[in-house]
C-alpha positions as CSV (number, residue, x, y, z in Angstrom):
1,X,0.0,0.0,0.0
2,X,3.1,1.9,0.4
3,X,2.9,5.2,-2.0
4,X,-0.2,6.0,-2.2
5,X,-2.1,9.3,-2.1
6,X,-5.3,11.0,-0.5
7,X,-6.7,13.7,-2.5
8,X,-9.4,15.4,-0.5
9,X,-11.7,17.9,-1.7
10,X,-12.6,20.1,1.4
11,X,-15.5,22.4,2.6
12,X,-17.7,20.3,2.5
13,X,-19.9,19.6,6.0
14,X,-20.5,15.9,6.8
15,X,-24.0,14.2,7.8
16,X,-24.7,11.3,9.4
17,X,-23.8,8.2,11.7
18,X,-20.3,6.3,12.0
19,X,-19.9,3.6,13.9
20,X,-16.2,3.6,15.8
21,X,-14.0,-0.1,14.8
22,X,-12.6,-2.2,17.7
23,X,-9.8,-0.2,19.1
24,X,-6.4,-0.9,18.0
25,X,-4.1,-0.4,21.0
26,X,-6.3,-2.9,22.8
27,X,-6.6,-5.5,19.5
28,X,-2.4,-5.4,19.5
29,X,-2.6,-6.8,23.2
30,X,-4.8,-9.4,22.7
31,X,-3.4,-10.6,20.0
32,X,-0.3,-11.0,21.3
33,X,-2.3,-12.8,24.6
34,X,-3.3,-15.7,22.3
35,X,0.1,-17.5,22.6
36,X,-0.4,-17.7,26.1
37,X,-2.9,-21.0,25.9
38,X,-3.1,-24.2,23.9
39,X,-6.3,-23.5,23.6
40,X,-8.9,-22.2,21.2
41,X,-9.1,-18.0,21.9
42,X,-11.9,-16.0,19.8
43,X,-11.7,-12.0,19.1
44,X,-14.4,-10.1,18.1
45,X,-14.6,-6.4,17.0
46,X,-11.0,-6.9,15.6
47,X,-10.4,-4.1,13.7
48,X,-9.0,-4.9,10.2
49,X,-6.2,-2.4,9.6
50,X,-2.4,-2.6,8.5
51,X,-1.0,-3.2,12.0
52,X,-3.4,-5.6,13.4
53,X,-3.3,-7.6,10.4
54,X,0.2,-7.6,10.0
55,X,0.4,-8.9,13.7
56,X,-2.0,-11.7,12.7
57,X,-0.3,-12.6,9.9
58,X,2.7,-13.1,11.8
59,X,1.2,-15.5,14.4
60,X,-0.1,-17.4,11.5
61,X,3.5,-17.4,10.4
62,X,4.6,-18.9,13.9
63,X,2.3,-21.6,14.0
64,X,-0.4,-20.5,15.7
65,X,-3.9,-21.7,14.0
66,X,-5.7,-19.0,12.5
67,X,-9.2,-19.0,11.2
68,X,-11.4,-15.8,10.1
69,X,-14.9,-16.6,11.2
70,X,-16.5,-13.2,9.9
71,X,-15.3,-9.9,9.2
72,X,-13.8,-8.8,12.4
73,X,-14.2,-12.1,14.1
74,X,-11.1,-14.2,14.3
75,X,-10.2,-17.9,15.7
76,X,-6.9,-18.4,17.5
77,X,-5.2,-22.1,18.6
78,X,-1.6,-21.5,19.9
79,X,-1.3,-25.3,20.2
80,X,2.3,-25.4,18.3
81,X,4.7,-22.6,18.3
82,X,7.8,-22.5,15.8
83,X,10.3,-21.3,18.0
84,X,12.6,-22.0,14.2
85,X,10.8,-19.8,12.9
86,X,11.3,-16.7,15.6
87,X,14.8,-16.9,15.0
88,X,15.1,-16.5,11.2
89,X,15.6,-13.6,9.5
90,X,11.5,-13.7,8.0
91,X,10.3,-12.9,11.4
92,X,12.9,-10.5,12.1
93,X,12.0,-8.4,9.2
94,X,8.1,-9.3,9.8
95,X,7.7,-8.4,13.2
96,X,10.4,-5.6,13.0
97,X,7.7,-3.3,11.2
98,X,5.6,-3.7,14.0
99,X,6.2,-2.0,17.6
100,X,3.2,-4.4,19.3
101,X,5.0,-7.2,18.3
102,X,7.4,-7.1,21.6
103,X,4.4,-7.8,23.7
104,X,4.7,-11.5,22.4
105,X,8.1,-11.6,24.6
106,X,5.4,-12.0,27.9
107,X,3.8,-14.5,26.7
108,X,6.0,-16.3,24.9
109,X,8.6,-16.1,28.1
110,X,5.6,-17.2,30.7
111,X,4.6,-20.0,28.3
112,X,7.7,-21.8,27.2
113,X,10.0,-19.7,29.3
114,X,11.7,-18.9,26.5
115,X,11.3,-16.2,23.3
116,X,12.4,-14.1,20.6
117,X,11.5,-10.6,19.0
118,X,13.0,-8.0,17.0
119,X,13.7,-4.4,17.5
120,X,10.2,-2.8,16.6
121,X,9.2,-0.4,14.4
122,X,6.4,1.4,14.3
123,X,5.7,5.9,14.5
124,X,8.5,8.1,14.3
125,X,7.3,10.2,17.0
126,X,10.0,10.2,19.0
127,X,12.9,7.5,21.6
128,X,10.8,4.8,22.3
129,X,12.6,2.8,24.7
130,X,12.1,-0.9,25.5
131,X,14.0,-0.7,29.0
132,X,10.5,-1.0,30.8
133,X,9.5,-4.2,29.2
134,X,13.0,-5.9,29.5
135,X,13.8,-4.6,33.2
136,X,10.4,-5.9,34.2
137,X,10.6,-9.3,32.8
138,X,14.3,-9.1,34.0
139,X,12.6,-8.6,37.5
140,X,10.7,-11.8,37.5
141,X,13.6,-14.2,36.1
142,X,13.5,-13.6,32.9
143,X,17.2,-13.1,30.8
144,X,16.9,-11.1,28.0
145,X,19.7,-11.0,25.2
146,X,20.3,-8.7,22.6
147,X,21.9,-9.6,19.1
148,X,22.9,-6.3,18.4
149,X,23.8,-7.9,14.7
150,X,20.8,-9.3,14.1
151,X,18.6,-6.7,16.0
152,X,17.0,-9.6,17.5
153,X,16.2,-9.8,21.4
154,X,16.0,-13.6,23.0
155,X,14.3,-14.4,26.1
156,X,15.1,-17.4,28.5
157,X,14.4,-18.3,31.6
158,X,14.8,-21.1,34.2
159,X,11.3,-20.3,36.5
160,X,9.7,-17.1,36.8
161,X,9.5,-15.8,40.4
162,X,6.6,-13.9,41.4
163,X,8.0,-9.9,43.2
164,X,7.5,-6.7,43.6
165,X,7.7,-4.5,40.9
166,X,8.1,-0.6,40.4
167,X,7.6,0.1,36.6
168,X,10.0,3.0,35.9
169,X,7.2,4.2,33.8
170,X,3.4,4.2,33.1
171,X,3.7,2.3,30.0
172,X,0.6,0.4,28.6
173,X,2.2,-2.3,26.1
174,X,5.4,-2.4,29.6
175,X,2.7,-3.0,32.0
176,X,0.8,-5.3,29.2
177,X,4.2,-7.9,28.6
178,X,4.9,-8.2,32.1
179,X,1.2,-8.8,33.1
180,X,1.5,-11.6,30.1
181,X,4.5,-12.9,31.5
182,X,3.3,-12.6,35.6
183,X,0.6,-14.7,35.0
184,X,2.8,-17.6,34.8
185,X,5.5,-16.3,37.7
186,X,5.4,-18.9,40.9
187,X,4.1,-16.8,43.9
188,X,2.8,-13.8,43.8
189,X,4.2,-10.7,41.6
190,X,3.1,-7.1,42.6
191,X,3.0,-4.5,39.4
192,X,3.1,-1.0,40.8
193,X,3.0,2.2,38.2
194,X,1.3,-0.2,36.6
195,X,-0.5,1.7,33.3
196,X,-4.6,1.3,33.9
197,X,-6.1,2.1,30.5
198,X,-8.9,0.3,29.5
199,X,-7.2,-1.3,27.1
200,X,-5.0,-2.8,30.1
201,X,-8.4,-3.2,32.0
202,X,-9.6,-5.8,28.9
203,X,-6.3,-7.6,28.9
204,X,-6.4,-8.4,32.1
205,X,-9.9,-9.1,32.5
206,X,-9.5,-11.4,29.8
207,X,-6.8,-13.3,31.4
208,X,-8.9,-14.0,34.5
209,X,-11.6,-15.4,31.7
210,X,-8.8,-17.7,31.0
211,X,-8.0,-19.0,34.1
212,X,-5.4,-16.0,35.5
213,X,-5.6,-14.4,38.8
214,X,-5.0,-10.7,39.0
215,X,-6.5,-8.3,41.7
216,X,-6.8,-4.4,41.3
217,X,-7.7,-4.3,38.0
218,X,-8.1,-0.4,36.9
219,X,-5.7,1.2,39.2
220,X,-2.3,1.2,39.3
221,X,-1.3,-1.8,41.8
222,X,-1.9,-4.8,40.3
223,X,-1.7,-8.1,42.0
224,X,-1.3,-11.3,40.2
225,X,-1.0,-14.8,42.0
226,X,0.8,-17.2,39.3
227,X,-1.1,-20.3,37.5
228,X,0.8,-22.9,35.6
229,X,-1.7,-22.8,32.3
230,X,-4.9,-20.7,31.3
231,X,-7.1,-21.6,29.2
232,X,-9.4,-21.0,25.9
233,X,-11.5,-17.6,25.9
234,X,-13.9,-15.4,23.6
235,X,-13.3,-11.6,24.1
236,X,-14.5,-8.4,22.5
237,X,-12.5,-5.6,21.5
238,X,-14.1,-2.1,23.0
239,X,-14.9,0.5,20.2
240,X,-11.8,2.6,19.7
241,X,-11.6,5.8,21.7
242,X,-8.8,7.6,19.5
243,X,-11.3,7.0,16.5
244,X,-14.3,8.7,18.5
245,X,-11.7,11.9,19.6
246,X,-11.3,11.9,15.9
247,X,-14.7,12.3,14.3
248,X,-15.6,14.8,17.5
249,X,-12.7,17.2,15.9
250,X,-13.5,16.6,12.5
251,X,-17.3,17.3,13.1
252,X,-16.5,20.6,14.7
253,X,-13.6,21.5,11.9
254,X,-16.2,20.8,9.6
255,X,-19.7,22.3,10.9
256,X,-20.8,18.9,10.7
257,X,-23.4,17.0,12.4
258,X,-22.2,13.8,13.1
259,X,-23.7,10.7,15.1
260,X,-20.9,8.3,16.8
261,X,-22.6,5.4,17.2
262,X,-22.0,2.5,20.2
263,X,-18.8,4.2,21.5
264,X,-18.4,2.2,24.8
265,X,-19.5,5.4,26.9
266,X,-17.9,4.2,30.4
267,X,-14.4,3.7,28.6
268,X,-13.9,7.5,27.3
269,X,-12.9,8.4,30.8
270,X,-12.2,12.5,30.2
271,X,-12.1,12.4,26.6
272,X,-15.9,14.2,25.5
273,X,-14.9,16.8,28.7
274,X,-11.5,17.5,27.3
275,X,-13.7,18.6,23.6
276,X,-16.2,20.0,25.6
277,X,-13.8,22.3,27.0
278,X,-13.0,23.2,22.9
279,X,-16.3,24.3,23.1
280,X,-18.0,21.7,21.7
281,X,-21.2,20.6,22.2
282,X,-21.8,17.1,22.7
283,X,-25.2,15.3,22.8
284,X,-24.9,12.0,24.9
285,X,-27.7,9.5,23.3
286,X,-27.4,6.0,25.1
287,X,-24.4,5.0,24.4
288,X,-24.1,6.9,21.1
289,X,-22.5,10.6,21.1
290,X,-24.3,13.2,18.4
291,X,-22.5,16.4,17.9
292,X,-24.4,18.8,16.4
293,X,-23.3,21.4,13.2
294,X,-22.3,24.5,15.3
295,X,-21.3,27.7,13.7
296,X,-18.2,28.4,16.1
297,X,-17.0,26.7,19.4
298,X,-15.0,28.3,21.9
299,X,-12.5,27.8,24.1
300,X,-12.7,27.7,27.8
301,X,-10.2,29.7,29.5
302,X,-8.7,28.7,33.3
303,X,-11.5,30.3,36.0
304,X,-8.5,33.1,36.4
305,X,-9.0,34.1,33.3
306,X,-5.6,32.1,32.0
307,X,-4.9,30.6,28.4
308,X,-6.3,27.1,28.5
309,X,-3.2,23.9,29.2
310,X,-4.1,20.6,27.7
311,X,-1.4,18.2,28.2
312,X,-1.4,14.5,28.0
313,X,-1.3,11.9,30.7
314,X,-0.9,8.2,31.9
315,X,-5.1,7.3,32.3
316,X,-7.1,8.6,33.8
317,X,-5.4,11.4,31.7
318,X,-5.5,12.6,28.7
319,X,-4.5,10.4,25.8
320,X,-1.5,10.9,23.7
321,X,-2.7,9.8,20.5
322,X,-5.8,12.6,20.5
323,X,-3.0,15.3,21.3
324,X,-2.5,15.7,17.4
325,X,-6.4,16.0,16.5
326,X,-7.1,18.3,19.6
327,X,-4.7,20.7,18.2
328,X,-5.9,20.3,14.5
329,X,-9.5,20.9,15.7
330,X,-8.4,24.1,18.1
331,X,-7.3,26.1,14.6
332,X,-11.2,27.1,14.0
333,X,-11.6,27.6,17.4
334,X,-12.3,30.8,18.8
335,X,-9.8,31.7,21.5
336,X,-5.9,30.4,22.3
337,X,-4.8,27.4,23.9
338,X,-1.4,25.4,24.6
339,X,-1.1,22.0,23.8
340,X,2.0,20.1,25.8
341,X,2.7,17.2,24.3
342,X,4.5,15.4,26.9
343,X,5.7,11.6,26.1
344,X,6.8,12.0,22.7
345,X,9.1,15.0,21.5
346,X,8.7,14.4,17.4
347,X,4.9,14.8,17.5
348,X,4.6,18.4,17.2
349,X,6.2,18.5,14.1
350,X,3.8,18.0,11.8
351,X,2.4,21.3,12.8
352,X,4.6,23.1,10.4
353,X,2.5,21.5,7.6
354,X,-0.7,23.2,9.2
355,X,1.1,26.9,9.4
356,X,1.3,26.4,5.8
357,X,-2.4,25.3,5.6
358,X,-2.8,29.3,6.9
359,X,-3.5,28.1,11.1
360,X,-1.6,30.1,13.5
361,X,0.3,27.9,15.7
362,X,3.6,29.3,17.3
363,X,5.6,25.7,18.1
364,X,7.1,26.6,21.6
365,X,9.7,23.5,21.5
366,X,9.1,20.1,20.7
367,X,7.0,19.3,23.0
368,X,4.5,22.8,23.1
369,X,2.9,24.5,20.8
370,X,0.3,27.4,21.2
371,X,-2.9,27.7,18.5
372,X,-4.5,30.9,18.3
373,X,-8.0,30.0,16.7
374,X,-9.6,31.0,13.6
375,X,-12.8,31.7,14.9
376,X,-13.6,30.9,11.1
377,X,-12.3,34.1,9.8
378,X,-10.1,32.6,7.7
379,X,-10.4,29.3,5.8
380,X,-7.8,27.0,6.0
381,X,-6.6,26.7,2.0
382,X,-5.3,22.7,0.6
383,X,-1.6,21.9,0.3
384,X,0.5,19.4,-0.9
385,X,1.9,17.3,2.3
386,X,2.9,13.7,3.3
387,X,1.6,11.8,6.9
388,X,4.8,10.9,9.2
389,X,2.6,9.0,11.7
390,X,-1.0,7.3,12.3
391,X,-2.0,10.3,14.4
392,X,-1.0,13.0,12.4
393,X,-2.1,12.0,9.3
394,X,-6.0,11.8,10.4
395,X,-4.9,15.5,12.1
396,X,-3.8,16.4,8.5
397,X,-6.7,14.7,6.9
398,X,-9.3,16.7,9.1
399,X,-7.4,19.7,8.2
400,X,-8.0,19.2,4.5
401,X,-11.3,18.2,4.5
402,X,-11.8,21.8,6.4
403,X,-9.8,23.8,4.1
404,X,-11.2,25.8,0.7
405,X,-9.9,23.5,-2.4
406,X,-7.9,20.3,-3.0
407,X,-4.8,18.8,-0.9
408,X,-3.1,16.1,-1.2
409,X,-2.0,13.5,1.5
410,X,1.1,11.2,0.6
411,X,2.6,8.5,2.6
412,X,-1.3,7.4,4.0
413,X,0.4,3.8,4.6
414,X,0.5,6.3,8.0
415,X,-2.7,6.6,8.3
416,X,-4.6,3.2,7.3
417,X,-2.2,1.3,10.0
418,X,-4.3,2.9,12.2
419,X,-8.4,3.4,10.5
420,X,-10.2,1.0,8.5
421,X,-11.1,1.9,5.1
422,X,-11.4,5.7,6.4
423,X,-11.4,7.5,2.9
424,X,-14.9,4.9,2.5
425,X,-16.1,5.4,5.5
426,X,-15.9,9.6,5.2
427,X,-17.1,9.6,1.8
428,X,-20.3,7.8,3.2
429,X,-21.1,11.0,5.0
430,X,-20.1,13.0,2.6
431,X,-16.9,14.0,2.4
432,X,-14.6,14.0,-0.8
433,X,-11.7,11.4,-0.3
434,X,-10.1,10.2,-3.4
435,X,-7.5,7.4,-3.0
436,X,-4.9,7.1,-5.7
């Protein structure tokens, strides 16, 4: 898919009801979580996009008994693993592409006590260091060794010994691999910093379907009392909350009315309050959200009368991967308001394509930037301008669907690793997508 091209006609409003697809981050865990059992595992509400097929191709590729029951339903046996296989140079240059690939290390390790995986890939946004995964894998017993030739990591290990744990971060696929791995450590391991997203929530709730014990799901001090096997499961995939954060922003850069249909309500956690403080008006339906055409939205500003700080955040925060469309949907905002981007210092960048686009954004340092709204006073005009990452590129798509005339988006490889058929999906509203 690599070198093709989005050309998007914009100004023109959207109408009617999308319906979010299973959420990614949480698909690339559980994916990963079918090598720990011998036993059948079913997913439903997989969503079918670059990265999470590439991930299922690549357990099919290790042995692992795949079958696709319906679109978005899959079939998993992990009965056989070919541990061959995860040393050759095919799997190296497979699961290299793919940074959820490393959460197989867990499972594998738990399992068979023994694994492989390469140096992932996956967004240039920034270092992206593994030294949380390895350090707490290394913590339960686990020996991790690094082919600095080959780029290839192998895990061994004669027992895993259940222990305390202090995550020297809050990371979600960390806290994910050593859960995985934990589940299968003699005694009892303690995970504290432990990431809670609901993604993490699933995985672990999951695992208990399957026979694992793990207490204090949601926060951040997990407990986890080791088994010796778990067994076969059927689990669904939540709807994915980056994709609703995504159609909020490009409803309100649009003056479109949108309905988000079944978007798993209880597992936004601040999200619709974050876009409410935009100034945008959110209708909650069930569990659908409707946001409704509005000629302008403001701001809020801090009760002092302060420019607005949204910054991102370990859950119950803020989530990284809607810093990119918050800022793209701020440039029509009326009002200012700084966006600190804290994890990832490359993710900014894309904001230069945007000044160009006519938005006034003053990029502080890599990791601020301050947008001073439109209030609709000037159109946005289409560009020429290539996607260097999943969230950016829907940021720059949602741009040029707002803008006066025609832009084109290269590089959307970016963009489809992380939506299903969006171009489809947006022109079903109404929305001029061309993919060439």
């Amino acid at each position: 898919m690599a070198g093709q091209t989005f050309i998007v006609q914009g100004g023109n409003p959207l109408k009617g009801s999308i319906t979010p697809q299973g959420a990614k981050n949480e698909a690339l865990q559980i994916l990963c979580a079918v090598v720990a059992t011998a036993e059948e595992v079913v997913v439903e509400n997989v969503p079918e996009i670059h990265d999470v097929l590439r991930l299922i191709d690549i357990l099919a590729d290790m042995g692992v008994q795949v079958s696709k029951k319906e679109k978005g339903v899959y079939s998993f046996t992990a009965s056989h693993i070919d541990f061959e296989y995860l040393e050759s140079d095919a799997f190296i240059a497979s699961a290299g592409k793919l940074r959820g690939s490393i959460m197989l290390m867990g499972a594998l390790l738990g399992r068979f006590g023994k694994g492989f995986i390469p140096r992932p890939g996956g967004d240039k946004i920034g270092r992206r260091h593994l030294d949380t995964h390895f350090i707490g894998l290394m913590e339960l017993g686990g020996v991790i060794e690094a082919d600095p030739r080959r780029f290839l990591y192998h895990g061994s290990t004669k027992g895993l010994k259940g222990k305390f744990i202090h995550m020297e971060e809050i990371s979600v696929t960390g806290t994910a691999n050593v859960v995985l791995a934990a589940v299968f450590a003699e005694g009892t391991t303690q995970i504290y910093n432990a990431a809670c997203e609901p993604y993490v929530q699933q995985l672990c709730q999951m695992l208990v379907r399957m026979g694992a014990k793990i207490e204090g799901i949601g926060s951040n001090l997990l407990v986890i009392h080791g088994v010796k096997e778990l067994k076969g499961t059927t689990h669904r995939i939540l709807p994915d909350m980056i994709e609703v954060g995504s159609f909020i922003g490009l409803a309100a850069m649009t003056q479109s009315e949108i309905t988000i249909k079944n978007v798993g309500l209880p597992h936004l956690g601040i999200i619709p309050r974050i876009f409410e403080k935009m100034g945008i008006i959110l209708v909650k339906n069930g569990d659908d959200l409707i946001v409704p055409q509005q000629k302008s939205y403001e701001i809020d500003t801090f009760m002092e009368g302060g420019i607005l700080t949204i910054y991102d955040a370990p859950w119950p925060g803020f989530t990284p991967d809607l810093i990119s469309v918050l800022l793209v949907t701020a440039i029509q905002a009326k009002g200012s308001i700084l966006i600190h981007q804290k994890m990832f210092e490359s993710r900014l960048f894309f904001t230069d394509k945007l000044i160009d686009m006519g938005a006034q954004i003053i990029l502080c340092d890599p990791h601020r930037a301050t947008v001073i709204g439109l209030d609709r006073k000037h159109p946005l005009r289409g560009i020429e301008m290539s996607s260097p990452d999943i969230r950016a590129g829907v940021a720059l798509l949602i741009a040029a669907l707002s803008a006066e005339g025609s832009s084109k988006i290269h590089n959307i490889e970016q963009i489809d690793r992380g939506y299903e058929a969006i171009d489809q999906r947006l022109n079903a509203l109404g929305a001029k997508i061309q993919r060439i």
